[in-house]
N, C-alpha and C positions, 0 to 999 in steps of 0.2 A: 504494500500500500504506500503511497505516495501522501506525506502530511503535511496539511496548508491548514497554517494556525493564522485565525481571523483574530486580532484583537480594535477592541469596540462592537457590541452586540445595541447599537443603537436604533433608531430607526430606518436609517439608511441601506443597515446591513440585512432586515429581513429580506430581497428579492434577492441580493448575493449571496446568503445562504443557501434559500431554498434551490436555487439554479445549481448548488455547487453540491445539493446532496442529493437533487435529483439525478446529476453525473455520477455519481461517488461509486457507482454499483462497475458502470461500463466504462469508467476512466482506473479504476481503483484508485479509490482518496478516502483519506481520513482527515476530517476537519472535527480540529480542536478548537472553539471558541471562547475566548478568554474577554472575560469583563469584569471591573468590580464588583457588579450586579453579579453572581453567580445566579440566582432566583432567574434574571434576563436572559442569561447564557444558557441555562439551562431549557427557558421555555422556547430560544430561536432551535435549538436542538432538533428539536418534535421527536424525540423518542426515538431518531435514526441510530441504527448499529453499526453508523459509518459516521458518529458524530461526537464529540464527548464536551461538555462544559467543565471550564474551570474558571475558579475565583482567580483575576488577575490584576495584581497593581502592579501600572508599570514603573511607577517610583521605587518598587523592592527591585532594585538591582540584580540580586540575585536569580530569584525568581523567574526575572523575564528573558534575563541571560540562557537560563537552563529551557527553557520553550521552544526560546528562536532556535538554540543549537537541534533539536528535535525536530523541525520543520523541513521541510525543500523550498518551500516559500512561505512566504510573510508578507499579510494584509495588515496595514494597519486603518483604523476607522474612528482614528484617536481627531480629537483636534489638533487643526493642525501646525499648531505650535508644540505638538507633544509627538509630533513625526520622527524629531532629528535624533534621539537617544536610540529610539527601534533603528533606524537605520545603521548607525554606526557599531552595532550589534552584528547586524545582516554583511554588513564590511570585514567584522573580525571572524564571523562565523562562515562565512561565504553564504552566502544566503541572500536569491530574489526577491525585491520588495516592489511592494503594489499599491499607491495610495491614490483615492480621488482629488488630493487637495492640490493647491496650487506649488510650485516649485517654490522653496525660500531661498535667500542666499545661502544660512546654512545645509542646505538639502545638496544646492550647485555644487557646494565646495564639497564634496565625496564623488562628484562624475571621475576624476583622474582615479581614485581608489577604486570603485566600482571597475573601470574597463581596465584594468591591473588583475583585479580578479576575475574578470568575464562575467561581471551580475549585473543584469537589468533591474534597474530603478524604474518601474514605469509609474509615472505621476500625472495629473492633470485627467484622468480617465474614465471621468463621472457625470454628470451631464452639462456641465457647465462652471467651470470647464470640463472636458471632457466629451461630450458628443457635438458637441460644436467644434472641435479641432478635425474630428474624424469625417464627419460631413461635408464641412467647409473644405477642406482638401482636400477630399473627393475631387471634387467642382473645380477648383484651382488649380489642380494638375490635371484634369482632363483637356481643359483650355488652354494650358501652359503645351500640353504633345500636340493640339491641334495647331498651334504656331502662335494661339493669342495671345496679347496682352495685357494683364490684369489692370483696368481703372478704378472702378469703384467696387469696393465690398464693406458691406452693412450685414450685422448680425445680430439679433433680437432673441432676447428669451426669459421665460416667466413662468412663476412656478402662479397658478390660479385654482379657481374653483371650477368644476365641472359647469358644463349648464341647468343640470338636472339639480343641482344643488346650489346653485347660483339665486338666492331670497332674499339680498337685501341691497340697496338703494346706492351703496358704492360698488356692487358687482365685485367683490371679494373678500375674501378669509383667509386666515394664516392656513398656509398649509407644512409651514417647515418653519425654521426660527426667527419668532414674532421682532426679537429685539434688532435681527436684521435690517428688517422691512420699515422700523421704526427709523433706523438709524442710516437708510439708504444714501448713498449720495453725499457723508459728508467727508470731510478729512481731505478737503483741497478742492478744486475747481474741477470739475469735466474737461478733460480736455480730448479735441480729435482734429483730423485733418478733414477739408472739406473744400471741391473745386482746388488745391491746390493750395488753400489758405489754413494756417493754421487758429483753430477756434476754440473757446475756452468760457465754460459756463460756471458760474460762480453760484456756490450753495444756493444763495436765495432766491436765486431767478431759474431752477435746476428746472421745477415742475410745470414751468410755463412756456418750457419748450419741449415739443412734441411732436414726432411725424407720426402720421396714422397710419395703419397698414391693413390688408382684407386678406383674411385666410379662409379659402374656400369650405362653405359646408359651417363656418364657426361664426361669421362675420367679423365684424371692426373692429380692433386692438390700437393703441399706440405704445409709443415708445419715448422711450426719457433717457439719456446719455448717461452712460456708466464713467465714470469717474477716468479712469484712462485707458483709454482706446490706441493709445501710441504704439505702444509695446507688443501689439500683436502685425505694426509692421514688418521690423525684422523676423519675428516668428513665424510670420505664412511667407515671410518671401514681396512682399507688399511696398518694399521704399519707395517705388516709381507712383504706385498709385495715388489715385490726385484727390480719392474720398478712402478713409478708413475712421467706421463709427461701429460703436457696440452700443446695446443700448438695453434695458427691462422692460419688458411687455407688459401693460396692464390694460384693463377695459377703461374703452375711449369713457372723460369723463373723471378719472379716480385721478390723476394727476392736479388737476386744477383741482379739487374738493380738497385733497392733502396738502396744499400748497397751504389750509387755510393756519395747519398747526403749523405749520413751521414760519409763516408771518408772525405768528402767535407768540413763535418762540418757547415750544410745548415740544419740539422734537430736541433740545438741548440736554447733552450729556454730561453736561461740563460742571455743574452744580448742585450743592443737592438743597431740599425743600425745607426749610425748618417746620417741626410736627407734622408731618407726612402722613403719618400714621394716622393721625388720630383726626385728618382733614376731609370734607366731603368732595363729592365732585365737582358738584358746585361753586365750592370754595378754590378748587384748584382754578377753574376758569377762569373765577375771579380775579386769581392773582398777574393774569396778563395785561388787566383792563384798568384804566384809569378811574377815579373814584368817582362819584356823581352824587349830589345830596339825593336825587328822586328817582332818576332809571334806573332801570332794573339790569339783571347781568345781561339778561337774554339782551333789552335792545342796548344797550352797552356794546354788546359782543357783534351786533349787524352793524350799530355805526362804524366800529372798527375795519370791519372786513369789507364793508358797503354793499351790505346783498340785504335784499326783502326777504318779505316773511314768506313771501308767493315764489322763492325761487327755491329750486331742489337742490341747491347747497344748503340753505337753514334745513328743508328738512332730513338732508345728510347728517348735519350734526342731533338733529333732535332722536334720531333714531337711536344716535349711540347712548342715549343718557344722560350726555354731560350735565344735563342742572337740575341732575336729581341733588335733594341738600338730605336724603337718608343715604346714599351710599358711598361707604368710609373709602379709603384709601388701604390702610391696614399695610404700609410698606412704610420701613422705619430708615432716615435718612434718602428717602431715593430722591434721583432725579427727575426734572419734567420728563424724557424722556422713557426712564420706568415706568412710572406715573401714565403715560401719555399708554403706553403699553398694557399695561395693567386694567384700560379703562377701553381698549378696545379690543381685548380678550374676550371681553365679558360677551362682545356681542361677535364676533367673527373666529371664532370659536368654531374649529368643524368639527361637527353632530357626528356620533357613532356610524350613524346611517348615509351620510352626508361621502362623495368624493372630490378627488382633487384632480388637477392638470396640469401637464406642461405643454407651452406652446415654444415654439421656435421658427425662426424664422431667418433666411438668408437672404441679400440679395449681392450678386455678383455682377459688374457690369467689366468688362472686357471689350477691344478692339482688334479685328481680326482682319486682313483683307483689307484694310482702310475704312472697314464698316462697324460700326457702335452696335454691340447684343447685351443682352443682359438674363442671367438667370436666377428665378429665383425659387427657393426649397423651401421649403414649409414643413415643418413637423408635430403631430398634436396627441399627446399620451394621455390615455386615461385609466386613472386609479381604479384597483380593483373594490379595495375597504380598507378599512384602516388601518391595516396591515401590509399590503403589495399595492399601496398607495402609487400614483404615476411619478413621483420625487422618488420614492425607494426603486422603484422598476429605473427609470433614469437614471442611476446614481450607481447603482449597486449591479446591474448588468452586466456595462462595458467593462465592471473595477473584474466580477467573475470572470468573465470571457478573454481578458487579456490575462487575466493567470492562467488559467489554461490555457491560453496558446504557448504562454511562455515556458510552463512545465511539460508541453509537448513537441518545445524547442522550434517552432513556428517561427515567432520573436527569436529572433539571435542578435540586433544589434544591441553591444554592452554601454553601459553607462546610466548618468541622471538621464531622464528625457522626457518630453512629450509623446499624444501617439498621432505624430505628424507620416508618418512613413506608414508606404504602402502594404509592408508585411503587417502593420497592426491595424490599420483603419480598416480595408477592404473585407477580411476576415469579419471580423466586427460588425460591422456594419450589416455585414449579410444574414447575419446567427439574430439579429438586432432584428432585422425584419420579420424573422418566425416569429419574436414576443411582441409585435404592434406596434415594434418602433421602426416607422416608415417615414423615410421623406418623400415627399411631392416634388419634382423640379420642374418645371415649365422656364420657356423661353418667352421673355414679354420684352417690350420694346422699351428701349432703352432713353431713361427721360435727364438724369445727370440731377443738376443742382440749376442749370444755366436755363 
């Protein structure tokens, strides 16, 4: 038997389990899952006799030491600031490692030690990153062998709510980590290229810029600039192109409604609340608003923002609650941010019965022949339950399927990496399509910026 020890039995990792013990019979593999949670490791198990939980802290040194050396490869599903100790384990022990998360500088600096030892790092391989490197270059080196080349590429994606479970008035719910979604967008300006100029959108004005896009069968989404779009020039091979933007998908409509906390100064991480705890919601509100002897929070709150009572931004907000004056806060020292969090839990909260989505979305515009094309791919997951939710199926897929290729020596180039290259994407991609991850690519006429 061949052993791939998972550590983190998260949410992420239920579709890459089950994918990895549904193999286990006719690949022969033993998968150890190790997590603090023993009680979690145990119930991702399901009673397989190709599967074993254990209690794992990866802080005990020891412990985690004696795993890895037992393995042929190594998942880890950790946060990913707690990637770089498993790896350098997988360095001393010789040992293949496999993570969704994005590459750190400490991750980089093991590539020379890695291809020293012949061990594939493969990083970034989850949906985002992760099926968006593998899709996208698809598309980019097909056009790159027909002689084109590459101008404009645009790459959109968002984790959302189903439509059958899609019930309330901003068209979304947390479907993965709330504080993320809270906290989108900040920690420096957007920046991207665009027509050949370089463009840079700053925190406050992030959600009032927007292109809208139509995904067949789903309808109208937009999109809002992911913080830096730069870096994935050199990565795909892109310095000549004269647009490179990434961006988050959400239903047209939810950008401009969010724009109203963060005016508000409600999406701020930076400070915390005196009496948090023990403050209403209504009092939170309060605290962004100027005093007035006689108005009240509510019209306080439209003067500020300048919207009526008859427009579906006020009753965006009224649906979440905010000026209820019975319900508490009940969070000690937090931020607006937490707070901001905490108050929209309440209501975008998905229901046991309730699914989720990913959409994505490409668009590639190329010159071929002296003639402007453009193609674009479309891709739309949906959650089984709350368990093989469309985030875990997304996430935890491609991390399975490229460990298996790579313990069945498929993957042979050594070192850190993305899964830019053909031996890993193509593969992938294809095995992707028996579990309902499909892109659409059509050719549509090619419009620019100009």
């Amino acid at each position: 038997m061949r052993n791939i020890l998972i550590i983190g039995a998260g949410r992420s990792a239920s579709s890459l389990i089950k994918y990895l013990l549904e193999k286990s019979e006719t690949e022969k593999l033993h998968i150890t899952i190790g997590d603090l949670s023993l009680e979690l490791a145990q119930k991702k198990t399901q009673n397989h006799k190709n599967a074993s939980a254990i209690a794992l802290d990866i802080f005990n040194e020891n412990q985690r030491r004696e795993e890895i050396q037992k393995a042929d490869i190594v998942i880890s599903m950790l946060p990913a600031h707690l990637h770089i100790e498993v790896a350098k384990d997988c360095i001393t022990y010789k040992k293949h490692m496999v993570t969704a998360s994005y590459i750190s500088d400490a991750m980089q600096s093991l590539d020379e030690a890695a291809k020293e030892n012949n061990l594939i790092f493969m990083n970034e391989i989850g949906l985002d990153p992760g099926i968006d490197h593998l899709s996208a270059m698809k598309v980019i080196d097909e056009i790159r062998e027909k002689g084109g080349k590459i101008i404009l590429f645009e790459s959109f994606c968002g984790g959302l709510v189903a439509p059958e479970s899609d019930t309330n008035l901003w068209n979304y719910k947390f479907t993965w980590a709330p504080r993320n979604v809270v906290l989108a967008g900040q920690g420096g300006a957007a920046k991207f290229i665009q027509e050949g100029s370089y463009k840079y959108i700053p925190y406050h004005k992030l959600f009032r810029r927007t292109e809208f896009l139509e995904v067949d069968g789903y309808g109208k989404f937009e999109g809002y600039a992911n913080r830096d779009s730069l870096k994935y020039r050199s990565i795909y091979g892109l310095n000549d192109a004269l647009t490179v933007f990434r961006g988050t998908i959400r239903r047209v409509g939810f950008s401009k409604a969010w724009d109203m906390f963060v005016q508000l100064g409600m999406t701020d991480d930076t400070y915390v609340i005196d009496d948090s705890e023990t403050m209403s919601y209504r009092e939170f509100v309060n605290l962004f608003l100027p005093y007035h002897p006689t108005d009240s929070i509510e019209i306080k709150l439209r003067h500020k923002l300048k919207i009526d009572q008859d427009d579906v931004m006020w009753d965006k907000l009224l649906e979440l609650n905010l000026f209820n004056p019975n319900k508490i806060i009940g969070l000690k020292n937090a931020t607006p941010a937490q707070i901001l969090e905490k108050i929209l839990s309440d209501s975008w909260a998905l229901q046991p019965d309730e699914k989720d989505m990913i959409v994505m979305y490409h668009k590639i515009g190329y010159e071929l022949k002296g003639e402007k094309k453009q193609i674009d791919a479309t891709m739309v997951c949906l959650g089984d339950d709350q368990t093989y939710t469309a985030m875990a199926k997304t996430v935890g897929l491609p991390v399975a399927m490229a460990t298996l290729q790579i313990l069945n020596g498929n993957i042979k180039t050594p070192g850190v990496q993305l899964p830019l290259n053909k031996e890993v994407y193509l593969p992938i991609l294809d095995e992707l399509e028996e579990y309902g991850v499909v892109f659409n690519e059509k050719s549509v006429e090619y419009k620019g910026y100009n």
